[in-house]
KOLVEXKE-784933 format. One record per residue (C-alpha): residue number from 1; x, y, z; residue in one letter. Coordinates in steps of 0.25 Angstrom, whole numbers, plus 5000, padded with zeros to 4 digits. Example, Ala and Ser with C-alpha at 12.3 -4.5 7.8 and 13.67 -1.06 7.14 Angstrom:
<atoms>
@seq: 1; xx: 5049; yy: 4982; zz: 5031; type: a .
@seq: 2; xx: 5055; yy: 4996; zz: 5029; type: s .
</atoms>
This chain:
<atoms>
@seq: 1; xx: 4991; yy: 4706; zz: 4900; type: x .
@seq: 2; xx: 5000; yy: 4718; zz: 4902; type: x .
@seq: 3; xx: 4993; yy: 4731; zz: 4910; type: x .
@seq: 4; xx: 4992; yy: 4742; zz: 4901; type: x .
@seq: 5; xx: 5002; yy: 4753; zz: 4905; type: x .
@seq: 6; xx: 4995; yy: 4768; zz: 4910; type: x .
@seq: 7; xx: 5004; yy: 4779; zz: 4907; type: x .
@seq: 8; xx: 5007; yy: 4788; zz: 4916; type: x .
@seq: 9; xx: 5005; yy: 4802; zz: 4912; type: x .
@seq: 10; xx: 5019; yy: 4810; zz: 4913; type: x .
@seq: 11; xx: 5016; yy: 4823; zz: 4920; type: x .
@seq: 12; xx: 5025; yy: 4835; zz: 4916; type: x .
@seq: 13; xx: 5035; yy: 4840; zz: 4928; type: x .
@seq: 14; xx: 5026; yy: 4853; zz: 4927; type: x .
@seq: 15; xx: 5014; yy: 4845; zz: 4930; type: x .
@seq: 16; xx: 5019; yy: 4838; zz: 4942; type: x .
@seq: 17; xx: 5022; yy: 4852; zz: 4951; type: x .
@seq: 18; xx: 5011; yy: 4857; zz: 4958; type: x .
@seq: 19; xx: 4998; yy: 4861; zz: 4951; type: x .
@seq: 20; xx: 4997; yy: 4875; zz: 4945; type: x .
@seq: 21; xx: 5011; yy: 4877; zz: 4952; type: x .
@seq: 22; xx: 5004; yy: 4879; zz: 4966; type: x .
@seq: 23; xx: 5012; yy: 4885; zz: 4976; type: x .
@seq: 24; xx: 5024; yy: 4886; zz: 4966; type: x .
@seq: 25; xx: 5037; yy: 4893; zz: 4972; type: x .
@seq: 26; xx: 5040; yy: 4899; zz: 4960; type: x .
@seq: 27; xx: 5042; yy: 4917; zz: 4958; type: x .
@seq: 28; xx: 5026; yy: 4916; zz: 4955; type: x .
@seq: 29; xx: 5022; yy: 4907; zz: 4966; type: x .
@seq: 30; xx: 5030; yy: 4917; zz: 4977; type: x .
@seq: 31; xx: 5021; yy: 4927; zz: 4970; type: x .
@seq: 32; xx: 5007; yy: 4920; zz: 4971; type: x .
@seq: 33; xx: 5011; yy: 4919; zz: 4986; type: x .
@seq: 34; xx: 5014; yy: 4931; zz: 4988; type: x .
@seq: 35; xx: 5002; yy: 4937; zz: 4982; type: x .
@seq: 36; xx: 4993; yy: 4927; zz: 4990; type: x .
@seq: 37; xx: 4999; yy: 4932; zz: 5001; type: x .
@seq: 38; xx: 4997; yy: 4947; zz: 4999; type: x .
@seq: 39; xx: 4983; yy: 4945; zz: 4992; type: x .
@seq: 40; xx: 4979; yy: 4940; zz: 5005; type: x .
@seq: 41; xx: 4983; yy: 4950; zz: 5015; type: x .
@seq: 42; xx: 4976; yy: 4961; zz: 5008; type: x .
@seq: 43; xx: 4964; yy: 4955; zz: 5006; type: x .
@seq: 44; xx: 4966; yy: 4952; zz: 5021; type: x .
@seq: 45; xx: 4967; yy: 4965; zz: 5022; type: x .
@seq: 46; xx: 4957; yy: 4973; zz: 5013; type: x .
@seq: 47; xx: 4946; yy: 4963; zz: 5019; type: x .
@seq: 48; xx: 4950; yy: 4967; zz: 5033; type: x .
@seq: 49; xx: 4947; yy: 4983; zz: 5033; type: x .
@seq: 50; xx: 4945; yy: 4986; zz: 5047; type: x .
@seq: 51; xx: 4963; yy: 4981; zz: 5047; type: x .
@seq: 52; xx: 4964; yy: 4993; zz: 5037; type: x .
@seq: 53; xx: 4958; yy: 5002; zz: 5045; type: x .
@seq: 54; xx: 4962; yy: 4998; zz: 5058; type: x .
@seq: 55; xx: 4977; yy: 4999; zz: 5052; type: x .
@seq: 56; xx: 4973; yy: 5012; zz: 5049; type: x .
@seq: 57; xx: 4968; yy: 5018; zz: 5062; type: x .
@seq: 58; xx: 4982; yy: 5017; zz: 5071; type: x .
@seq: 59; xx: 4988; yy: 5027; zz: 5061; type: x .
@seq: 60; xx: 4976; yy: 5035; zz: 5059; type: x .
@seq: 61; xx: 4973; yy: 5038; zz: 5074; type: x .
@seq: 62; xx: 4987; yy: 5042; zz: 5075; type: x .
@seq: 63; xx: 4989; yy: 5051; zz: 5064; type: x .
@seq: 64; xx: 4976; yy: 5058; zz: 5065; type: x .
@seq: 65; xx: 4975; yy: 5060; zz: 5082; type: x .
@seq: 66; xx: 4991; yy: 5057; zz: 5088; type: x .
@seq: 67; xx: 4997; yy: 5066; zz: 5076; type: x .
@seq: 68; xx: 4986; yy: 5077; zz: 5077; type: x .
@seq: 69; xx: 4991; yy: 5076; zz: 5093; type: x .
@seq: 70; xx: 5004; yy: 5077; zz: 5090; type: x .
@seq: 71; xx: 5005; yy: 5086; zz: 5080; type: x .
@seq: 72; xx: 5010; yy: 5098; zz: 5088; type: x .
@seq: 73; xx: 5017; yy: 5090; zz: 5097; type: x .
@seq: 74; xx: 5026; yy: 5082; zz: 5089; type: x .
@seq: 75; xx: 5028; yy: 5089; zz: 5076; type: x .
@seq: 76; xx: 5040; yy: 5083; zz: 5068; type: x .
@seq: 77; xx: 5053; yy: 5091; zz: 5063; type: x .
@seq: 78; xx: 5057; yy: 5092; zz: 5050; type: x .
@seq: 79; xx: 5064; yy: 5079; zz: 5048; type: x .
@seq: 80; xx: 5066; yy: 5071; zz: 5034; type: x .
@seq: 81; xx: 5059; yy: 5067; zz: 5025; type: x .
@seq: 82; xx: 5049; yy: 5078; zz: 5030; type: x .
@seq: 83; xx: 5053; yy: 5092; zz: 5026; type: x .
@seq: 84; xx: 5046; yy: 5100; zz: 5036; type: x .
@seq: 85; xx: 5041; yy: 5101; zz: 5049; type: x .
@seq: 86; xx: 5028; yy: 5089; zz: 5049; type: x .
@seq: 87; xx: 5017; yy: 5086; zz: 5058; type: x .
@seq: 88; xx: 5017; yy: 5073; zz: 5068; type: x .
@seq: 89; xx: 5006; yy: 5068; zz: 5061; type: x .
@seq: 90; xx: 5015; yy: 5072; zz: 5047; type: x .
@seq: 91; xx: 5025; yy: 5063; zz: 5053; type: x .
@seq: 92; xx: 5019; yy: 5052; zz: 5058; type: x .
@seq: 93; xx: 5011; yy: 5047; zz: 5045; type: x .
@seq: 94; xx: 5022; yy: 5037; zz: 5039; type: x .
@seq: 95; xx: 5023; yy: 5031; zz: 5054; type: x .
@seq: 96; xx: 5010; yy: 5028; zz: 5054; type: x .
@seq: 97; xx: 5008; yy: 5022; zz: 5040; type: x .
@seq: 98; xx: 5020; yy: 5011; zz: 5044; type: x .
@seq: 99; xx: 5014; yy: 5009; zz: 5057; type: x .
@seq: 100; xx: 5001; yy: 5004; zz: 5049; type: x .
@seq: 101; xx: 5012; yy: 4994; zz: 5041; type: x .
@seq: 102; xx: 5018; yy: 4991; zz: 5056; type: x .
@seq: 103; xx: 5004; yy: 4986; zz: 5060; type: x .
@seq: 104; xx: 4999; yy: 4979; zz: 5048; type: x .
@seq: 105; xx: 5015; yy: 4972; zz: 5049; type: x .
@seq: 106; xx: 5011; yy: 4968; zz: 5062; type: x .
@seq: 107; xx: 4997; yy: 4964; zz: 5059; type: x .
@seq: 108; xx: 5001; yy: 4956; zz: 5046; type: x .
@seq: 109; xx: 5011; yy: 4949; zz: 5056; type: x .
@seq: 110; xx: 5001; yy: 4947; zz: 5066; type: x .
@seq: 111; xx: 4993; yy: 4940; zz: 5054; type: x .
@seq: 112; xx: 5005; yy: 4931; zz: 5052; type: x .
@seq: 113; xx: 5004; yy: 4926; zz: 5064; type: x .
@seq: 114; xx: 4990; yy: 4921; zz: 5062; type: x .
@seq: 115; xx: 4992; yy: 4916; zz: 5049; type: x .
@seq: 116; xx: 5004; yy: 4909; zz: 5052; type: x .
@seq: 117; xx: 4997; yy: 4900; zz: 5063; type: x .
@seq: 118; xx: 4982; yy: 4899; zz: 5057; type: x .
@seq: 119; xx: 4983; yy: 4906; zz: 5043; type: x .
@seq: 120; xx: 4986; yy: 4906; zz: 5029; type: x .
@seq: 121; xx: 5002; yy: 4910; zz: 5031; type: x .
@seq: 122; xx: 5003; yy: 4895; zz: 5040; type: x .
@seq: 123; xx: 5000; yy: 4889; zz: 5027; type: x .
@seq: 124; xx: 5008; yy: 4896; zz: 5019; type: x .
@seq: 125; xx: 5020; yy: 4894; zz: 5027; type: x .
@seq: 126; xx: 5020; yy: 4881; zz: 5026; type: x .
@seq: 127; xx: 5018; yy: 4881; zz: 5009; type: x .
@seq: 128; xx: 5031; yy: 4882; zz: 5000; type: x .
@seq: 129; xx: 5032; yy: 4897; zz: 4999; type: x .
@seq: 130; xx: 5045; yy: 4902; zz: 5007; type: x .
@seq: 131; xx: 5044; yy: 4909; zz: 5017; type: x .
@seq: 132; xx: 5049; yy: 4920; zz: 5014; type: x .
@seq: 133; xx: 5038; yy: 4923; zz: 5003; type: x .
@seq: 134; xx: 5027; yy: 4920; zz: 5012; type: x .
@seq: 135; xx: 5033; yy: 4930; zz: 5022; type: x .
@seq: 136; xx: 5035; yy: 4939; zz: 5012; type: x .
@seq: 137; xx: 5021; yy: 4939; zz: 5006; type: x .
@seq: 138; xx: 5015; yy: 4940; zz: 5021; type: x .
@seq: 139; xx: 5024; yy: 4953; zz: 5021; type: x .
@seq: 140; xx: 5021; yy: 4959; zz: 5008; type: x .
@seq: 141; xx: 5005; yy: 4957; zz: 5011; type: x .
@seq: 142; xx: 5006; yy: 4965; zz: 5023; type: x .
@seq: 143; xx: 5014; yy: 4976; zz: 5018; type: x .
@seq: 144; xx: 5005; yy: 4977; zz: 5009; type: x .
@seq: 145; xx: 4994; yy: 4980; zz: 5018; type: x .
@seq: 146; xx: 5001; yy: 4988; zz: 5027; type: x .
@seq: 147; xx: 5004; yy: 4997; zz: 5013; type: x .
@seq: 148; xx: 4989; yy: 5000; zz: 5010; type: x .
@seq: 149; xx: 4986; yy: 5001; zz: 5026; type: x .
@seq: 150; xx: 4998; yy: 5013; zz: 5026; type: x .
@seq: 151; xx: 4994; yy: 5020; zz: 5014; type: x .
@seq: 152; xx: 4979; yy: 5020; zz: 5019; type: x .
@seq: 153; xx: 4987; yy: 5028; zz: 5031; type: x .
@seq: 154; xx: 4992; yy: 5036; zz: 5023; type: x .
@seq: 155; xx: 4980; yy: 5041; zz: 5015; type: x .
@seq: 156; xx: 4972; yy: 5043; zz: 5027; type: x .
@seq: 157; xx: 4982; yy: 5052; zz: 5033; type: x .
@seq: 158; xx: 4986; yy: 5060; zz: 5019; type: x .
@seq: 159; xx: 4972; yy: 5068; zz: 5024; type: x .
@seq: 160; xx: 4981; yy: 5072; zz: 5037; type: x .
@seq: 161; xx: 4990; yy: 5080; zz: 5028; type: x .
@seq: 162; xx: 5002; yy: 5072; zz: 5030; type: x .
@seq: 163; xx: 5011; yy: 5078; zz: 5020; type: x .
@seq: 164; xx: 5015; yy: 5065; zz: 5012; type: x .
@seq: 165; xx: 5018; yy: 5069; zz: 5000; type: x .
@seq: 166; xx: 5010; yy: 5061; zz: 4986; type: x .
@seq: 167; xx: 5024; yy: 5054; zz: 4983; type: x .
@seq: 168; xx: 5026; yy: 5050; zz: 4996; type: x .
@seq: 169; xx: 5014; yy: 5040; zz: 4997; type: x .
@seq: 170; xx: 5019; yy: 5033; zz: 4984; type: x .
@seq: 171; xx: 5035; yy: 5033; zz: 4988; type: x .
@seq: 172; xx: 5032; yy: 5027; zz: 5003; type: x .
@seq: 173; xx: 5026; yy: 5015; zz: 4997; type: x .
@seq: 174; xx: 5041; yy: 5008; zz: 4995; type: x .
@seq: 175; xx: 5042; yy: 5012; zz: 5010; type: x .
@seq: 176; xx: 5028; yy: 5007; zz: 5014; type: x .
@seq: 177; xx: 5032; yy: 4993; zz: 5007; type: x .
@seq: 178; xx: 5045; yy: 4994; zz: 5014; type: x .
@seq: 179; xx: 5039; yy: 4996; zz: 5028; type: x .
@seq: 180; xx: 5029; yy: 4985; zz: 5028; type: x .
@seq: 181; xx: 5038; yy: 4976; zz: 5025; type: x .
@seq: 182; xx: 5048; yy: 4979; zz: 5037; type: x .
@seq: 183; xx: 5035; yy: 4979; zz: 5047; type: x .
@seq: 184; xx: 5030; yy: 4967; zz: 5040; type: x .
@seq: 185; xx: 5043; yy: 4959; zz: 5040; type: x .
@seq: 186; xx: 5043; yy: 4962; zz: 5055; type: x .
@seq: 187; xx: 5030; yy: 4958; zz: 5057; type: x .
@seq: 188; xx: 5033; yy: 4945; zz: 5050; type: x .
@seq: 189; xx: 5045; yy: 4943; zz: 5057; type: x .
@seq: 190; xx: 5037; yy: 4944; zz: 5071; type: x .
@seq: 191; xx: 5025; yy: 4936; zz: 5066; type: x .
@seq: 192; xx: 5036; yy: 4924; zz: 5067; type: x .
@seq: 193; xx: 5040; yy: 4927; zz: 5081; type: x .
@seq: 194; xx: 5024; yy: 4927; zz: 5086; type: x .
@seq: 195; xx: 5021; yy: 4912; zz: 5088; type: x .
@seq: 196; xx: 5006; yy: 4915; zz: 5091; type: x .
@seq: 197; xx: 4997; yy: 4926; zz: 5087; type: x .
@seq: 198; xx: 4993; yy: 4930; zz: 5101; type: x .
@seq: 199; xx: 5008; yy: 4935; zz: 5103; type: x .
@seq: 200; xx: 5007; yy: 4942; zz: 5089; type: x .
@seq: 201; xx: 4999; yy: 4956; zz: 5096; type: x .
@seq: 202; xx: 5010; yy: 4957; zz: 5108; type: x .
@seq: 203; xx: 5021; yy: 4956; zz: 5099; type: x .
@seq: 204; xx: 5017; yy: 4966; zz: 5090; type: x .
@seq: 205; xx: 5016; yy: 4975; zz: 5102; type: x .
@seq: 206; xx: 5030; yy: 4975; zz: 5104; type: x .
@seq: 207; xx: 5032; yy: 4979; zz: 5091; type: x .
@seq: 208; xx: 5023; yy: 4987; zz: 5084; type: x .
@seq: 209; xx: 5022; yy: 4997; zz: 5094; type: x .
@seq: 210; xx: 5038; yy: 4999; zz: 5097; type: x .
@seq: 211; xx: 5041; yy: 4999; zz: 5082; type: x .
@seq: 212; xx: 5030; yy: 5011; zz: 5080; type: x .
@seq: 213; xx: 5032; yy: 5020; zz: 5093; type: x .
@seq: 214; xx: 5048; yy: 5018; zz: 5091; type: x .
@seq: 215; xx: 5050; yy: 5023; zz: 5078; type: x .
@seq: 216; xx: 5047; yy: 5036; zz: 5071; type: x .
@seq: 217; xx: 5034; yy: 5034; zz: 5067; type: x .
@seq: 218; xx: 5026; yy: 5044; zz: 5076; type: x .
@seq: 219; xx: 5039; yy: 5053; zz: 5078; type: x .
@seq: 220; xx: 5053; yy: 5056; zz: 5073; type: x .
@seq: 221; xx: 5063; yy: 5049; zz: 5079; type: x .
@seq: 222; xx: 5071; yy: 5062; zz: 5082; type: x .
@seq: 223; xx: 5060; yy: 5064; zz: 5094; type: x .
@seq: 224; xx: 5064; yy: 5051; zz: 5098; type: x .
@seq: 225; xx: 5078; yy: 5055; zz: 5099; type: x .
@seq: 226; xx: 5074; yy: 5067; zz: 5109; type: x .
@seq: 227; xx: 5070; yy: 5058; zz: 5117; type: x .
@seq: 228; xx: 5077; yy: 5045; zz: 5117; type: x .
@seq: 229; xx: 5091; yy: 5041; zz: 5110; type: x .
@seq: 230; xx: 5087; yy: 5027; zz: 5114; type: x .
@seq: 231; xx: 5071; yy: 5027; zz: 5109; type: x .
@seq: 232; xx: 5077; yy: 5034; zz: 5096; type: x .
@seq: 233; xx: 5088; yy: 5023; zz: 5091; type: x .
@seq: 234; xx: 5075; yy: 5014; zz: 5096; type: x .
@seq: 235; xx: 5067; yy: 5020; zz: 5085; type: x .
@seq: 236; xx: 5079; yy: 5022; zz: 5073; type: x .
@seq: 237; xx: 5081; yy: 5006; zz: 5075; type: x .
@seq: 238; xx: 5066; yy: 5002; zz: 5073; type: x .
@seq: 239; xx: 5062; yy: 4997; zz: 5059; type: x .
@seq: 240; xx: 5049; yy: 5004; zz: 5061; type: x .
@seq: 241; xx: 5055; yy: 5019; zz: 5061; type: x .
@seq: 242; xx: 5063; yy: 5017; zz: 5047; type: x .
@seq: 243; xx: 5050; yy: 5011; zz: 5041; type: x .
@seq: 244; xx: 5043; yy: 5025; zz: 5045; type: x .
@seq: 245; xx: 5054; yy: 5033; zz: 5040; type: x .
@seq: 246; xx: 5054; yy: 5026; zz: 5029; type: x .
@seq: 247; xx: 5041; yy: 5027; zz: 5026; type: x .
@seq: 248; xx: 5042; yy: 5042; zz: 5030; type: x .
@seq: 249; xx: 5050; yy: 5047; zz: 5021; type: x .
@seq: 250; xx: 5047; yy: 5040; zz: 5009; type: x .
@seq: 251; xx: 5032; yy: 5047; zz: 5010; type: x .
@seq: 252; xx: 5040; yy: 5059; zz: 5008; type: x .
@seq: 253; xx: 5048; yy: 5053; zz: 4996; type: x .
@seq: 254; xx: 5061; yy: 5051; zz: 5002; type: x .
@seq: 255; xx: 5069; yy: 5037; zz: 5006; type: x .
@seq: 256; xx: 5074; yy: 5036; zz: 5019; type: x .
@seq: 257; xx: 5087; yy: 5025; zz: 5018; type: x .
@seq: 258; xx: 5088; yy: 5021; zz: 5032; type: x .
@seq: 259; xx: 5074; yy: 5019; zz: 5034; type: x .
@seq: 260; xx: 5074; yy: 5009; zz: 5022; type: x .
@seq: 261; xx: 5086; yy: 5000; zz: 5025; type: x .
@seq: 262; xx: 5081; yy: 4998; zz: 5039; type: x .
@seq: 263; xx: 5066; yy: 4994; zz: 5032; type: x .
@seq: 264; xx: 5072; yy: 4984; zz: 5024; type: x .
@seq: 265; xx: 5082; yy: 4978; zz: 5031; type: x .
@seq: 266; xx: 5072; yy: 4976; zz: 5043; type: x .
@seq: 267; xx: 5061; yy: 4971; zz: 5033; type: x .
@seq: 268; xx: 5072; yy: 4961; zz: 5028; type: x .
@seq: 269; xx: 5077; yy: 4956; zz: 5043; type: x .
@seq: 270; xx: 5063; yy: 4955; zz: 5048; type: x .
@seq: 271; xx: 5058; yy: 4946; zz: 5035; type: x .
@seq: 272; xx: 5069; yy: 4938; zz: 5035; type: x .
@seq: 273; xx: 5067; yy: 4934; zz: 5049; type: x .
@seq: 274; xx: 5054; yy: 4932; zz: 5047; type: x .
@seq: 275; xx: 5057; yy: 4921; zz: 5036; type: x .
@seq: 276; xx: 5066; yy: 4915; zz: 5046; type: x .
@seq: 277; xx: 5057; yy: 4915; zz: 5055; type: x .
@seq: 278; xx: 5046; yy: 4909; zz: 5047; type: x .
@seq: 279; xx: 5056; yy: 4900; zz: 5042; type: x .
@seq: 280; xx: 5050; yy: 4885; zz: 5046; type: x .
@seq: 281; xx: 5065; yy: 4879; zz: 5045; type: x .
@seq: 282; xx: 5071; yy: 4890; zz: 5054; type: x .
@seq: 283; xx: 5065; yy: 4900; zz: 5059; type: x .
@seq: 284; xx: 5054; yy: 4902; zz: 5070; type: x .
@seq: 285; xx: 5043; yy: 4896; zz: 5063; type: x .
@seq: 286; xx: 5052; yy: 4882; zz: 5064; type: x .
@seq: 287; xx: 5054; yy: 4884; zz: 5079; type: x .
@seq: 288; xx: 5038; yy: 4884; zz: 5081; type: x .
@seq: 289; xx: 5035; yy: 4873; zz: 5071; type: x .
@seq: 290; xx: 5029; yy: 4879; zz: 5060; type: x .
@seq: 291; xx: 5021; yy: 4892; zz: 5055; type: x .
@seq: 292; xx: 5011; yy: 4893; zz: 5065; type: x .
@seq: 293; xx: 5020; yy: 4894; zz: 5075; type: x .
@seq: 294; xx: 5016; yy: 4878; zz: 5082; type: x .
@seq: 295; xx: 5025; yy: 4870; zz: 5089; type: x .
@seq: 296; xx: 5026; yy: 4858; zz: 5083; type: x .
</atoms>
């Protein structure tokens, strides 16, 4: 008796990849990542309000009690892009919207830390995405934040009659983006150095408060100069400064070249140091066994 033959359904080549194509590595699939990503951070952050306005608080204090203190004592000169003599507190506003993005790039760093040993970023650093992407996405989210965080600044100290003209809001956008990135490429970049998040706060201390300080954030650097020739060339090499001057100028509606090239190219070492570093084959994250930072 011969045992009836079953065929065996032929299943399309189409059929036989992944269902749905889940976790495809295609220009869409980069996307859907990216978006995750980003959707994530600011849900995270529009459900944590009281991290709105604490961001919000370190910039007010100084604007509305240091700059009133200071304002006869260190009135600014005329120097681009302001065409007239300005108050301190005039003069300090752009500093003070990037030193939100400075804290919110740390703080979004300080979150890669934790989410690279307990969180969602330990998975995902272990799926097919590249790496590259998934440091990008993290990047992108929290320049995002840091955006909406700056402008909130803004609006808030427009009632201080700060002079920026309506153009100004709208063109400094371009420089906004540009200086989240840098801070946030930094941050990412340190965030592979910290091995354990109790290190994270002491490190950040060696640099968020010498990037600030030393630049010309909360005073032109031609003061500087009076004073110290060293302290000034100090100032002129931090990133931080051109971020601000950048920023500064485009509010008025003009470009500062200088300040630009230095934003970029510092966003680009930093993020590509910070692939290395993340690089499992490579970089730090091989040396420690893995993305949470374990020995094996």
């Amino acid at each position: 008796m011969t045992t009836p033959t079953i065929a065996t359904p032929v299943v399309p080549a189409d059929a036989r990849r992944s269902p749905a194509h889940l976790g495809r590595l295609d220009a869409v699939g980069y996307l859907i990542c990216l978006g995750g990503i980003v959707r994530r951070e600011l849900l995270r952050f529009f459900n944590q309000k009281e991290r709105f306005f604490s961001a919000l608080v370190r910039p007010l204090v100084w604007l509305f009690i240091f700059a009133a203190g200071f304002r006869n004592t260190l009135g600014v000169s005329i120097e681009p892009p302001y065409q007239t003599y300005v108050l301190y507190e005039v003069y300090v506003v752009p500093g003070l919207a990037v030193m939100i993005q400075l804290f919110n790039g740390m703080q979004s760093s300080l979150s890669m830390v934790y989410d690279r040993e307990v969180g969602s970023m330990k998975v995902l650093l272990t799926s097919p995405y590249p790496r590259w992407l998934l440091l990008l996405a993290k990047l992108v989210a929290g320049v995002s934040v840091s955006v909406v965080q700056a402008y909130a600044f803004l609006a808030v100290a427009w009632f201080w009659e700060t002079d920026i003209p309506p153009v100004g809001y709208l063109a400094a956008l371009p420089a906004f983006l540009a200086a989240g990135l840098m801070l946030g490429a930094i941050g990412l970049f340190l965030s592979s150095l910290v091995r354990q998040l109790e290190n994270f706060a002491s490190v950040m201390n060696f640099v968020i408060f010498p990037m600030f300080f030393a630049s010309s954030a909360l005073y032109p650097l031609w003061r500087i100069r009076e004073s110290s020739e060293t302290l000034y060339w100090i100032c002129e090499c931090n990133p931080f400064t051109h971020a601000v001057q950048l920023v500064r100028f485009a509010l008025y509606g003009q470009f500062e070249p200088l300040a630009c090239a230095v934003v970029v190219g510092t966003t680009l070492t930093f993020f590509s140091l910070a692939v290395i570093a993340y690089d499992p084959g490579r970089g730090i994250m091989a040396r420690r066994g893995g993305p949470a930072g374990d020995n094996p």
